[in-house]
N, C-alpha and C positions, 0 to 999 in steps of 0.2 A: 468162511470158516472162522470160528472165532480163536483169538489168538490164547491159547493156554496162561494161566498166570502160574507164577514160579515159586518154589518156597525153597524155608529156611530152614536148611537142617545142623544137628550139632550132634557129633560124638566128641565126648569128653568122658573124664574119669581118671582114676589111677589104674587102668589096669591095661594090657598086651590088646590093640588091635585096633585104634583110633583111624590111623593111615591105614591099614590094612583094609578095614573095611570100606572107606573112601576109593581104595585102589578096584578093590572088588567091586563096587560100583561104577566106576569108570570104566570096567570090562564089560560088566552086563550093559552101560548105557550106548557105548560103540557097536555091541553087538545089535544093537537095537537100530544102530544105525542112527546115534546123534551124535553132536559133534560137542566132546569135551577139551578144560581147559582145566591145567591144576595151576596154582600159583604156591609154591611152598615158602615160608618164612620161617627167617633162622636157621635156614638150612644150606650150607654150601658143597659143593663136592657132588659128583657123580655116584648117587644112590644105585642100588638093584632095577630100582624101578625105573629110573632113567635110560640103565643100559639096554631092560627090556622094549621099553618103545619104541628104541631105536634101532635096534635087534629087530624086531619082528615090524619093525615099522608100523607100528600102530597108530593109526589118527588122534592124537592124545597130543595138546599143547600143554609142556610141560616146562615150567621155568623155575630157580630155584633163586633166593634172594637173602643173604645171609654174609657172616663174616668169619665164620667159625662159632664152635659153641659157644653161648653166652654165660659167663660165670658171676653172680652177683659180685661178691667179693675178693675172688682173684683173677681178673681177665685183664688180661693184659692191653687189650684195645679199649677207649675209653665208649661209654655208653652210648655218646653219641653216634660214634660209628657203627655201630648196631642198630640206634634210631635212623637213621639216615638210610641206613639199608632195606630197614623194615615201611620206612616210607614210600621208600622205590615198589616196595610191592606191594603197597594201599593202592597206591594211583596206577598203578598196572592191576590189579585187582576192577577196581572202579571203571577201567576203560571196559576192561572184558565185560564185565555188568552192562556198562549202558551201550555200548555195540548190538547188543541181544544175538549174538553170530553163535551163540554155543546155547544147547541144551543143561550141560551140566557145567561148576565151576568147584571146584574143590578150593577153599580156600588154608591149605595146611599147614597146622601148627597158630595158625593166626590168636589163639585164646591164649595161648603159651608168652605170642608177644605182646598179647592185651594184658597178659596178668605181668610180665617184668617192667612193663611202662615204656615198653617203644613205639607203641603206636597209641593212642588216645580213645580208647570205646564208644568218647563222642561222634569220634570222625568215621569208627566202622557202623555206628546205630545209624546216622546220615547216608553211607554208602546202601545201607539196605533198604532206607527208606522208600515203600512203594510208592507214594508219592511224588516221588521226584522223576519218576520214571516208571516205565511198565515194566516189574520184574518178571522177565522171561523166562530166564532158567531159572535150573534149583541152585541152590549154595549151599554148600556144604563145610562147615564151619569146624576142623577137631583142632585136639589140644587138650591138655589138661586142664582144669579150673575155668572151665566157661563161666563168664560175666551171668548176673543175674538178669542184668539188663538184656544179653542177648536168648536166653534161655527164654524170658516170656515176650518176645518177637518173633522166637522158632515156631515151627509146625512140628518138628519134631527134634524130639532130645534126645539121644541113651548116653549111657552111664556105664561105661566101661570102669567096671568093677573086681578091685586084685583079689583073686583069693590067695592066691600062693604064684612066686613067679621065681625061675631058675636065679635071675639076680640075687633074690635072698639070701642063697647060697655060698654068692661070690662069680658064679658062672657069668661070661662076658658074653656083651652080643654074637649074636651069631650071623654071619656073612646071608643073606636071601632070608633070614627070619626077623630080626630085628632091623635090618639096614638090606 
């Protein structure tokens, strides 16, 4: 049987549903009965999604790698420690890849830390490179402002696009919709 080869996918944009639909995919790909992995960056704290997996026990490796949000200009933690976190979940990211033990790998938020400069776009173009390795699963890359460089390495892009979003307004996330 020959062994599947894996792609590169990217939701990016300004608009409501990058992780959503990443999440929605980890659902249909379980149900399918493969074995997925999410790695989130920049994200710390026990999410909706989190509590669901583990709620309902879903086969879904999920790990979050973060310090708190990261604020250009007033964060009280310095950059580095935001680097330093964001690197912990490159190379956790890169084992799950070259293990080939998962179907699917979410890797979320990652364009978010490629575009504040905590992690290096060189070092994620390298991680995806088929080359180096027989990419197995797929990867699923969201965040806002995906690199050009990773966009023409994808097999697939979308563009989650705002038209109007309750934030405009002043409206605050909402607990199971936004988080």
């Amino acid at each position: 049987m020959k062994k599947k080869k894996g792609q590169i996918h990217i939701y990016t944009g300004d608009g409501k549903g990058k992780t959503t639909a990443a999440l929605g995919l980890a659902l249909r790909a379980i149900g399918a009965e493969k074995k997925v992995a999410i790695i989130q960056f920049m994200k710390k704290g026990n999410y909706s999604e989190h509590k669901a997996i583990k709620k309902y026990k879903l086969p879904i490796l999920i790990e979050s790698y973060g310090t708190g949000y990261y604020k250009i200009l007033s964060d009280k933690k310095p950059k580095s420690a935001h680097q330093q976190t964001a690197q912990k979940a490159l190379k956790r990211a890169e084992e799950l890849i070259e293990s080939n033990k998962h179907d699917l790998i979410i890797l979320d938020e990652i364009n978010v830390a490629i575009g504040f400069g905590l992690i290096d776009i060189s070092e994620v173009i390298k991680m995806l490179n088929p080359k180096r390795y027989t990419l197995y699963a797929t990867i699923v890359l969201t965040g806002r402002r995906a690199h050009p460089k990773l966009k023409k390495i994808a097999h697939l892009v979308t563009d989650m696009k705002k038209i109007k979003h309750p934030f405009d307004k002043g409206t605050k996330a909402q607990k199971g919709i936004e988080y």
